[in-house]
C-alpha positions in Angstrom: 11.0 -54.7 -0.5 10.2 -51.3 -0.1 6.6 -51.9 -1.1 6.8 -54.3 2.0 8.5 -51.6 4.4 5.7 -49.0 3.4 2.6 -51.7 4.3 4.3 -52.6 7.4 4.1 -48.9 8.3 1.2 -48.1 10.1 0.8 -44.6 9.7 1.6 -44.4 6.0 -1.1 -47.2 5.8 -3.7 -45.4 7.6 -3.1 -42.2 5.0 -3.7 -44.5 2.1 -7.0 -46.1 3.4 -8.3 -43.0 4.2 -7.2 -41.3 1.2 -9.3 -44.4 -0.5 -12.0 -43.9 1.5 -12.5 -40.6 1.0 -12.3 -41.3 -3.2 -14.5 -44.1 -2.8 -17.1 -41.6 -0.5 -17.0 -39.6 -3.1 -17.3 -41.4 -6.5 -20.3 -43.3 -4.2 -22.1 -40.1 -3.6 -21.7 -39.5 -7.3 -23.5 -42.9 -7.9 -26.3 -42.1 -5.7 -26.6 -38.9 -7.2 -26.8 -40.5 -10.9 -29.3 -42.9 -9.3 -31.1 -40.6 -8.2 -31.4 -38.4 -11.3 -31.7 -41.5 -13.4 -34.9 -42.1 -10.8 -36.0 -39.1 -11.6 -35.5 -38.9 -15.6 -37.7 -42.4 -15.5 -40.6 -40.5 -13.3 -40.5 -37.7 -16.2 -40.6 -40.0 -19.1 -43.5 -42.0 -17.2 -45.1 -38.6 -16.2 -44.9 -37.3 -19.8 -46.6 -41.1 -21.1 -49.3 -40.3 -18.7 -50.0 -36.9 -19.5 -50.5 -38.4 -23.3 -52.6 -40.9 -22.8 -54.8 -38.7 -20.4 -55.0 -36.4 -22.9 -55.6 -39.2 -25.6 -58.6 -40.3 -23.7 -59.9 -36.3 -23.0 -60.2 -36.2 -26.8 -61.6 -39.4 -27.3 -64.4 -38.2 -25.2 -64.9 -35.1 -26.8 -65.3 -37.2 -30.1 -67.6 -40.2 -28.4 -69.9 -37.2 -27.1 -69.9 -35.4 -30.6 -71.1 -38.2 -32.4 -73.8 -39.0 -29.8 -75.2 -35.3 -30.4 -75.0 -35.6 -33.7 -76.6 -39.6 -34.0 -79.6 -38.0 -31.5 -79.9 -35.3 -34.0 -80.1 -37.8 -37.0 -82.6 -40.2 -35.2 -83.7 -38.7 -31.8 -83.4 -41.6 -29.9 -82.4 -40.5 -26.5 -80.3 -43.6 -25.6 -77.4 -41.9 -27.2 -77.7 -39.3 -24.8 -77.6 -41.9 -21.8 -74.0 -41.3 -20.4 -72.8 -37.4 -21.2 -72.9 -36.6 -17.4 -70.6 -39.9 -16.8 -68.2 -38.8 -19.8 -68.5 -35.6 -18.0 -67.1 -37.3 -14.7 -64.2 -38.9 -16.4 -63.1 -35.4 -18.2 -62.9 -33.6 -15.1 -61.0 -37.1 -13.5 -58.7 -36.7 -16.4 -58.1 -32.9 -15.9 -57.0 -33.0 -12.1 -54.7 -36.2 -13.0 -53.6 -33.5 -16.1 -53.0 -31.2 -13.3 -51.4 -33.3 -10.6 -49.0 -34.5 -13.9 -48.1 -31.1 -14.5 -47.5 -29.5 -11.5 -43.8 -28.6 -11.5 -43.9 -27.7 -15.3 -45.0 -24.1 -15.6 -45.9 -23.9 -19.3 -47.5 -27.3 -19.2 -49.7 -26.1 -16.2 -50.5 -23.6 -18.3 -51.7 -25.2 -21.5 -53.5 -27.4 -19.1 -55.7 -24.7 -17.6 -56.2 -23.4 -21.3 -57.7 -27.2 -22.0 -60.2 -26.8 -19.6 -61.3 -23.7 -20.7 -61.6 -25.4 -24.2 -63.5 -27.9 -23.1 -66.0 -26.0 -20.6 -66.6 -24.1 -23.9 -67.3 -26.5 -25.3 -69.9 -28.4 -23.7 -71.5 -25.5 -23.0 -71.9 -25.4 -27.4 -72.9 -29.1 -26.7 -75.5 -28.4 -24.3 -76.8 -24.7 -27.1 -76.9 -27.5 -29.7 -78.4 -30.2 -27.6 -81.7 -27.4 -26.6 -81.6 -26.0 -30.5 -82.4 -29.9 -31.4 -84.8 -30.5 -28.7 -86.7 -27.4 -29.4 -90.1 -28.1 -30.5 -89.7 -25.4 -33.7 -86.4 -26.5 -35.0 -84.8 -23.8 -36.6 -82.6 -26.5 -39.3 -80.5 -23.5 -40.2 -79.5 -22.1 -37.2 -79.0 -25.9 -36.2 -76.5 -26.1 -38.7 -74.8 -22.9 -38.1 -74.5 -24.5 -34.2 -73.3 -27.9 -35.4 -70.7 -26.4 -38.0 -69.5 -24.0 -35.1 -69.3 -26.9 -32.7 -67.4 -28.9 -35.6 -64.5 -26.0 -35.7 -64.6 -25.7 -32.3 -63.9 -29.4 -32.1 -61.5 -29.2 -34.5 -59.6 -26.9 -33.0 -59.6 -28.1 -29.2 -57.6 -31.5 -31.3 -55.0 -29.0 -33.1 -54.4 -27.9 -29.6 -54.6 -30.9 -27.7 -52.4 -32.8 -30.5 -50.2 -30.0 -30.6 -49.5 -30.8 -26.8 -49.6 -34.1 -27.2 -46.7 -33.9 -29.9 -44.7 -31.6 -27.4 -45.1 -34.1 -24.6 -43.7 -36.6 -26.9 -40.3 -34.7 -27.8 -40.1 -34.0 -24.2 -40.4 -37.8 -23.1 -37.4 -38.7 -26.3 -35.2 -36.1 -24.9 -35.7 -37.6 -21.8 -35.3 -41.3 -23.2 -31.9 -39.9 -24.1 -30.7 -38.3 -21.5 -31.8 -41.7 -19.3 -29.4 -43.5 -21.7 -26.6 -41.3 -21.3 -27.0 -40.7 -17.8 -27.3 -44.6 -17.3 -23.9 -45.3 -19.6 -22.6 -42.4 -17.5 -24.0 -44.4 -14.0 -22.3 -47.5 -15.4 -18.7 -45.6 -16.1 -19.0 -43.7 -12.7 -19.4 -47.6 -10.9 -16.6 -48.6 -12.6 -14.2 -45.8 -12.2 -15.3 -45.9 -8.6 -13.6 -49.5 -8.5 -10.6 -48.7 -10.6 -9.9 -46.0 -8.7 -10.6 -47.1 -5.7 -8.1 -49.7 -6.4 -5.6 -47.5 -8.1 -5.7 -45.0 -5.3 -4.8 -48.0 -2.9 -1.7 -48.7 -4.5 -0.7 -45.1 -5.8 -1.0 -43.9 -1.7 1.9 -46.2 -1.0 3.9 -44.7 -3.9 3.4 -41.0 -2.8 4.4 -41.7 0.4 7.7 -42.9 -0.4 7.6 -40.0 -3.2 7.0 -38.0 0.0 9.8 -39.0 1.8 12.6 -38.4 -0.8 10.7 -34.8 -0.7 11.2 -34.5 3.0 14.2 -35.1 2.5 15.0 -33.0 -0.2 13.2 -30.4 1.7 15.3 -30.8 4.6 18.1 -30.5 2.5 17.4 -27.1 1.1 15.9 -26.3 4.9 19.9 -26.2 5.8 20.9 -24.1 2.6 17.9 -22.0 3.3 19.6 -21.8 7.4 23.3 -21.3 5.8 22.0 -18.4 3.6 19.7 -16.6 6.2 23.1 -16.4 8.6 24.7 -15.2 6.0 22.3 -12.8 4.7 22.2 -11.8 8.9 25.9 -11.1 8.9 25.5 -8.7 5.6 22.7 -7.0 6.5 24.2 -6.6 10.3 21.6 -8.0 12.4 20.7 -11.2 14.7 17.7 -12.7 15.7 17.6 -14.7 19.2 14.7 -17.2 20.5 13.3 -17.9 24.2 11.1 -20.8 25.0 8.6 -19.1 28.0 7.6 -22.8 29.0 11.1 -24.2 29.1 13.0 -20.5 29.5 15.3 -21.6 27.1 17.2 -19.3 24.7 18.9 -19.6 21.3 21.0 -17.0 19.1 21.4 -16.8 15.9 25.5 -17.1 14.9 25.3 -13.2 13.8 24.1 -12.3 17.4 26.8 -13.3 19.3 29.3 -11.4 16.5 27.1 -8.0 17.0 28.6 -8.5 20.9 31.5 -9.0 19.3 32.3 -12.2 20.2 32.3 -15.6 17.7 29.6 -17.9 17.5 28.9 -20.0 20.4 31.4 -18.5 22.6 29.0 -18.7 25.6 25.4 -20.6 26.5 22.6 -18.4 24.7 21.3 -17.1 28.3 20.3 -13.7 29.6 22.5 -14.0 32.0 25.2 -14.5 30.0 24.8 -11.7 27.6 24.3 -8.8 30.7 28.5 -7.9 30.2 28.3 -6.7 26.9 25.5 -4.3 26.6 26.2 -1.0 28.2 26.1 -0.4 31.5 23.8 2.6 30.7 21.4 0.7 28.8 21.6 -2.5 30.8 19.0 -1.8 33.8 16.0 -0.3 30.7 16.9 -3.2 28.5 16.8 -6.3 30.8 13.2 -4.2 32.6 12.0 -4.0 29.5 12.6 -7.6 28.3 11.5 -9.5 32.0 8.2 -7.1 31.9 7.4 -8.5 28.3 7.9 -12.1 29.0 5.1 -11.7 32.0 2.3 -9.2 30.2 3.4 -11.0 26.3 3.7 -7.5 24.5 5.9 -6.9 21.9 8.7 -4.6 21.9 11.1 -2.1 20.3 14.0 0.1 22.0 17.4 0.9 21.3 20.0 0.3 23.3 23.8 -0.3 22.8 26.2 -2.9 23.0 29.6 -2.7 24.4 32.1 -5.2 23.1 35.1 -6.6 24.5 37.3 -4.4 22.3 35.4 -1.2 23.9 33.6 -0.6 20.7 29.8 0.9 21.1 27.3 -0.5 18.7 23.5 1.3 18.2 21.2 -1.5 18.2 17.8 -1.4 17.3 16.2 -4.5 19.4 12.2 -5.7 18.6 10.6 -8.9 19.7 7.4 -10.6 19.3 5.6 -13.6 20.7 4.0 -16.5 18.8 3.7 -20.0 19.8 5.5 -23.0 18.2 4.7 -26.4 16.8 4.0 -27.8 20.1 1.9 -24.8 21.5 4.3 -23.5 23.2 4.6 -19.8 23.5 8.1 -18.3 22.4 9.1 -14.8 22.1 11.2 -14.3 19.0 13.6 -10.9 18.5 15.8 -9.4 16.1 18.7 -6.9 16.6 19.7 -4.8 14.2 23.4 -3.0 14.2 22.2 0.8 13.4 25.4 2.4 14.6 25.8 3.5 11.1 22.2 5.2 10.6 22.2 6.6 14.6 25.4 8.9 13.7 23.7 9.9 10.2 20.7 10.8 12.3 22.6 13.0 14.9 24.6 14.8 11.9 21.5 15.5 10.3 20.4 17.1 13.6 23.3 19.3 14.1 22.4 20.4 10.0 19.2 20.7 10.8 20.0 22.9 13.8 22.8 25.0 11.6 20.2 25.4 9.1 17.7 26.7 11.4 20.2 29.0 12.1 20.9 30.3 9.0 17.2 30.8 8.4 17.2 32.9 11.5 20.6 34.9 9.9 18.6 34.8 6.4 15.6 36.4 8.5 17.3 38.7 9.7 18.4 39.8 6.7 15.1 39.8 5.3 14.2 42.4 7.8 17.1 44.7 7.5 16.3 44.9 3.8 12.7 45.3 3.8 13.1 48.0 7.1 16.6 48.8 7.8 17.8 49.5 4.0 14.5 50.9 3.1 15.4 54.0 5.5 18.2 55.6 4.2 17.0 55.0 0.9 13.8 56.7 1.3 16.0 59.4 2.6 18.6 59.3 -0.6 15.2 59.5 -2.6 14.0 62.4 -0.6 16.8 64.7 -1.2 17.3 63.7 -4.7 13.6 65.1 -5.1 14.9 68.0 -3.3 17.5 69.0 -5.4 15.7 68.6 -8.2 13.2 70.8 -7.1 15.4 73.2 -6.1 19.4 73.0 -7.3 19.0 71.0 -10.3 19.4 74.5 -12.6 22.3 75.5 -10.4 24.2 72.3 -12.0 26.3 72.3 -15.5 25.1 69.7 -17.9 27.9 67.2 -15.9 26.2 67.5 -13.1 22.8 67.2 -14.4 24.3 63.8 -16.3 25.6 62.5 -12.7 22.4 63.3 -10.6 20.2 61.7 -13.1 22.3 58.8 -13.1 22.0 58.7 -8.9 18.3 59.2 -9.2 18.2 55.8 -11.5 20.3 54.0 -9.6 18.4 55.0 -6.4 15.3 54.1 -7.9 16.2 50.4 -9.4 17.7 50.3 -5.8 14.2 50.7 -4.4 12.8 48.1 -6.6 15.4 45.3 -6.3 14.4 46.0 -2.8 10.9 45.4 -2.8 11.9 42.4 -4.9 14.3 40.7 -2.7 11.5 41.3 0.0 8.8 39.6 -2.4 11.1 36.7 -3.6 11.9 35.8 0.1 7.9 36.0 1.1 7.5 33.1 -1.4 9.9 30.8 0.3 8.8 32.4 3.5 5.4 33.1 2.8 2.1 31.8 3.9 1.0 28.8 2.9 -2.7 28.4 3.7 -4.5 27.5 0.4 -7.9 28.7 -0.4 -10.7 28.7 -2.9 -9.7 31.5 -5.0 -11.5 33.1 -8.0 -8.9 34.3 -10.7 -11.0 36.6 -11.9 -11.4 38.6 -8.6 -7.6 38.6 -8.4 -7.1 40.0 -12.1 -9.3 42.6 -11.3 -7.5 43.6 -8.2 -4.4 43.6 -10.1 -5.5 45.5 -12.8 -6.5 48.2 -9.9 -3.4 48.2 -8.4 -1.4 49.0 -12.0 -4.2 51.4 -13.3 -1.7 53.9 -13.7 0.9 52.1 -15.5 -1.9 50.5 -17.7 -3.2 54.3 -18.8 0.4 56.0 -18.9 1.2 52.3 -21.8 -2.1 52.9 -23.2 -2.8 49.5 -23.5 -5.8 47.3 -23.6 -6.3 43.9 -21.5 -8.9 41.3 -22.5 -9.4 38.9 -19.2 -11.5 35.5 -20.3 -13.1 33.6 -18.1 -10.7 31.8 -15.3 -11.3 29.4 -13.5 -12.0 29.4 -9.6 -8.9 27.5 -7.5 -7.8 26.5 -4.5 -4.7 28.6 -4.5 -2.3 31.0 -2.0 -4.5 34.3 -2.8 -1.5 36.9 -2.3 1.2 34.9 -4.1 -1.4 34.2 -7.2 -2.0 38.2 -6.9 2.1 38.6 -7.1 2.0 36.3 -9.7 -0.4 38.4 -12.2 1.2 41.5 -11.2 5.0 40.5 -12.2 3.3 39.1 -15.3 1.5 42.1 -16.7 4.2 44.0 -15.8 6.5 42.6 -17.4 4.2 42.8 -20.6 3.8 46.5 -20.1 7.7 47.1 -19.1 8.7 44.9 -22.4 6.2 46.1 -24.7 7.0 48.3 -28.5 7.2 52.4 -28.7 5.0 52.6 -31.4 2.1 50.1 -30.9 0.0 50.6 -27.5 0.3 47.0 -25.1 -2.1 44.6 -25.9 -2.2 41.5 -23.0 -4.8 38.7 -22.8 -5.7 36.7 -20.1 -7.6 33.4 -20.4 -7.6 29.7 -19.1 -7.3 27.3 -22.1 -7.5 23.5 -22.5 -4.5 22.0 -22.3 -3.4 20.2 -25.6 -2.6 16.6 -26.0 1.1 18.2 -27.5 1.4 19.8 -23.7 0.6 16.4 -21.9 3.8 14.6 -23.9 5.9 17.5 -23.8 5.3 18.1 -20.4 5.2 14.3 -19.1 1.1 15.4 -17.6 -0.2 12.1 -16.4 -3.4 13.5 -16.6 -4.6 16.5 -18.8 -7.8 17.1 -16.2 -5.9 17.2 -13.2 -4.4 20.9 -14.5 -5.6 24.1 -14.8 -3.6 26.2 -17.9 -3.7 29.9 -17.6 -2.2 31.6 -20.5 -0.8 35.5 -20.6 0.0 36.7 -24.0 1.1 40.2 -24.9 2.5 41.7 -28.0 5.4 43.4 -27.1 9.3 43.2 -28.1 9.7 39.4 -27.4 12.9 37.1 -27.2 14.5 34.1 -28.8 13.1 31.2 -28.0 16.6 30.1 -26.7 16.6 31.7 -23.7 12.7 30.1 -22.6 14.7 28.8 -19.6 17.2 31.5 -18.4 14.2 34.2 -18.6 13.3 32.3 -14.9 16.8 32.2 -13.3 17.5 34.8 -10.8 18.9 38.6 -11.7 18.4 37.7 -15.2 17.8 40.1 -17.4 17.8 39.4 -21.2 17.4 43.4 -22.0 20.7 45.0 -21.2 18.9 48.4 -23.4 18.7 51.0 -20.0 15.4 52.3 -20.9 13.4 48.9 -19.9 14.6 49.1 -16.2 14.1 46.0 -14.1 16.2 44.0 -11.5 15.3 40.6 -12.8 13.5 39.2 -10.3 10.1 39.4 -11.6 9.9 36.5 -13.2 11.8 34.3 -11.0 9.2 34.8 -8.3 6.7 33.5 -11.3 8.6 30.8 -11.1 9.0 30.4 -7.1 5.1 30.7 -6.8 3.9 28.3 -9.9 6.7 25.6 -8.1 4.9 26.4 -4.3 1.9 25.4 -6.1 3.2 22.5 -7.5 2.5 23.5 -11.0 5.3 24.5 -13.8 5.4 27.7 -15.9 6.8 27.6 -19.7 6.8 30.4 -21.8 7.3 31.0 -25.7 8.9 34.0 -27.1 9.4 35.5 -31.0 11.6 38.9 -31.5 9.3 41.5 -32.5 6.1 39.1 -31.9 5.3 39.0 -28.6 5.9 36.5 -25.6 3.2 34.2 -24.4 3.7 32.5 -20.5 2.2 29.6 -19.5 1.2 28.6 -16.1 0.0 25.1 -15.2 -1.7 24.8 -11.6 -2.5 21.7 -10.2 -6.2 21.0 -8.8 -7.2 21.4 -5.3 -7.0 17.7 -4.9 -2.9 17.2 -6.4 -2.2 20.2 -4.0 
């Protein structure tokens, strides 16, 4: 019965035949194409035949005419010598059929052309001979020498031609064989074609019923699909809406009407309709905006807000797009979003951003009074300490001397954790145009700049080759100097400083240790010095801020050095590790990205 319902139905019917059709196209093209190449298989073999027996007959010329030289020779009698320009004829007959054979076989073409050289050759040795034995002084031994190298000749033009002949042969089986399968393979394709033909019929009707259950399957999980998307619309907080521009016909989404704060269906999905509940601010932008889309068709995206009937304000983030539908018709489809939540994250991150902008201007500030302000009456403290030293420093008991010293220390370390505050806060603050750079340029200018301390430590600086880099010049020169001078500050009594400077391949040890994706995309610049060292335990407080690991008062400091190391190496986006041993000697390491990470 269902059989019957599926023939009665005309369109399902249709499908099938043309779905048979189409098979029976096919597998009939693939007939006529194994026709065609069995047609053409049966023109090779008989091509191939031909080009044997020409070649048959060529040497049985070549023979026929070498015995009728040689019988003339024997007896003279010139009838043997009757039809050589006829045989002649029918060589150079056989040669173009040879050549029309051959035409679309490039090596064959080839051994062809040779054969005609062989054989030109070779009559002109026939026609030497043929003059040699006419001649009225025959010379008998230079006779035989011709005849014995027309012999080899002869003999060879049949190795050749045979040799040919025997290829021609192999060609024509493996063509036999491939007519044979191709013509089993003809007679399998003609009856497939029916079969299937056949089977395809009756299998069209199947699938369409097979298609139906699917459809209807399909349309089942089309409604779970529906019952999840509202669901996943009321999780996620937004609705999408639909208006027909042919028919000006709308339709929300169940989640719509609850961001309006009203339950599903509670009024006809119509602009007019939903004009109450946005806000009255919004509502002249939103419906301009909306009305001017639906006449030029562009998209659009604004946020406006909803006002529901319980007088609560909801941030809605509203775009809408046009396509057309099934029936060509062109729609505009929207979604709102509910983004009350983000909107008042967004506005308390711009009264941070504006208290934080503040407090940079307070931090400023601050800079300023340090690095001006401070400096001042420092300068002045500094002045009259040098003052009494010069002139009431004998005038003091050994107290007093103790206590003025003491001021003239703390004055001075003052001073520098000044200057260091104002250098730390240039890091952050700093400039932050990167440029190609040559280290070594930089080193040298460093080195300049802390001749003095470098003679007064006695110490000796090896600089290796480094590398050129695209690089904040000043910081990378603040770098250097905090390094070197914390190799001179930190370095023995008894054995003069002695600092290298080089850039160093970076070991495969340092790429896993120091998660490096990729070893080339890093320069390492290593400073190593020989001074008093540290325990390797505190690698990572040596960076932290006022941190001093020497409390002895000789090796003065504020503890700032190296944490601007470590603010400059992170504004390059590289990484700075250091390795220490008590009484050894400390080595730093500084990785900076290349230009291109930067």
């Amino acid at each position: 019965m269902k059989f019957l319902k599926l023939f009665k139905n005309s369109q399902v019917f249709k499908l099938a035949l043309g779905l048979a059709i189409l098979v029976v196209c096919y597998f009939g093209s693939k007939f006529f194409s194994q026709m065609q190449k069995l047609t053409s298989t049966l023109e090779l073999i008989a091509k191939s035949n031909d080009t044997q027996l020409e070649l048959e007959k060529l040497l049985s010329i070549i023979n026929s005419y070498d015995y009728s030289l040689r019988n003339y020779i024997i007896t003279k009698d010139e009838s043997y010598l009757q039809n050589r320009f006829l045989n002649r004829g029918i060589i150079e007959e056989g040669i173009k059929k040879l050549k029309v054979l051959t035409v679309n076989d490039p090596s064959r073409k080839k051994d062809i052309l040779t054969l005609e050289k062989l054989i030109n050759y070779r009559f002109k040795l026939f026609r030497e001979t043929l003059i040699a034995a006419k001649s009225n002084n025959v010379d008998q031994l230079g006779l035989k020498l011709k005849l014995k190298r027309s012999n080899d000749y002869t003999e060879m033009m049949k190795l050749f031609v045979y040799k040919v002949i025997n290829s021609e042969r192999l060609k024509a089986k493996f063509q036999n064989s491939n007519h044979q399968f191709e013509l089993q393979d003809s007679l399998m394709t003609a009856f497939l074609l029916i079969i299937l033909s056949l089977l395809i019929l009756l299998l069209s009707f199947n699938k369409t019923n097979i298609d139906i259950a699917a459809l209807k399957e399909a349309n089942d999980k089309l409604k779970l699909l529906n019952e999840s998307f509202n669901t996943a619309e009321k999780t996620a907080g937004f609705g999408h809406w639909m208006v027909n521009l042919e028919t000006n016909t709308y339709t929300f989404s169940d989640n719509l009407y609850r961001l309006m704060g009203v339950e599903p269906n509670a009024f006809e999905p119509k602009l007019e309709n939903t004009i109450k509940y946005f806000h009255p601010d919004d509502l002249a932008y939103v419906t301009k905006v909306h009305k001017d889309s639906l006449i030029n068709h562009q998209s659009t995206s604004m946020v406006f807000r909803f006002l529901t009937p319980k007088g609560e304000v909801k941030y809605i983030l509203g775009v809408g797009s046009f396509t057309n539908d099934g029936n060509g018709n062109l729609i505009k489809i929207g979604v709102n979003c509910d983004i009350t939540n983000q909107y008042k994250k967004t506005l308390e991150l711009e009264e941070n951003n504006k208290e934080l902008k503040y407090i940079n201007k307070e931090l400023e500030a601050f800079n300023n009074i340090v690095s001006h302000d401070l400096q001042e009456p420092l300068r002045k403290i500094q002045m009259f300490i040098s003052r009494l030293e010069e002139k009431e420093l004998d005038l003091l008991t050994q107290l007093g001397k103790d206590y003025f010293s003491k001021i003239r220390v703390a004055a001075n370390r003052m001073q520098t954790l000044l200057i260091d505050l104002v250098n730390y806060s240039r890091t952050i603050k700093g400039d932050k145009v990167f440029i190609e750079t040559d280290l070594n340029k930089v080193v040298d200018e460093t080195l300049q700049d802390l001749s003095l301390n470098i003679e007064e430590k006695k110490a000796t600086i090896l600089v290796g080759n480094l590398p050129t880099i695209k690089v904040i010049p000043f910081q990378m020169k603040q770098l250097f100097i905090n390094l070197i001078s914390n190799s001179l500050k930190y370095s023995k009594d008894d054995v003069p400083p002695q600092i290298s400077i080089a850039s160093k391949e970076i070991t495969e040890k340092e790429v896993v240790d120091n998660k490096i994706a990729n070893a080339a995309d890093y320069y390492k610049i290593v400073v190593e010095d020989n001074g008093i060292g540290f325990k390797q335990e505190y690698s990572e407080k040596i960076f932290l801020l006022f941190k001093r690991l020497e409390s002895d008062p000789k090796y003065s400091g504020t503890g700032l050095g190296l944490a601007i190391c470590y603010r400059i190496v992170e504004k390059h986006k590289g990484f700075i590790k250091v390795k220490g041993e008590p009484g050894v000697g400390a080595k730093f390491y500084v990785f900076i990205p290349k230009g291109d990470l930067l």
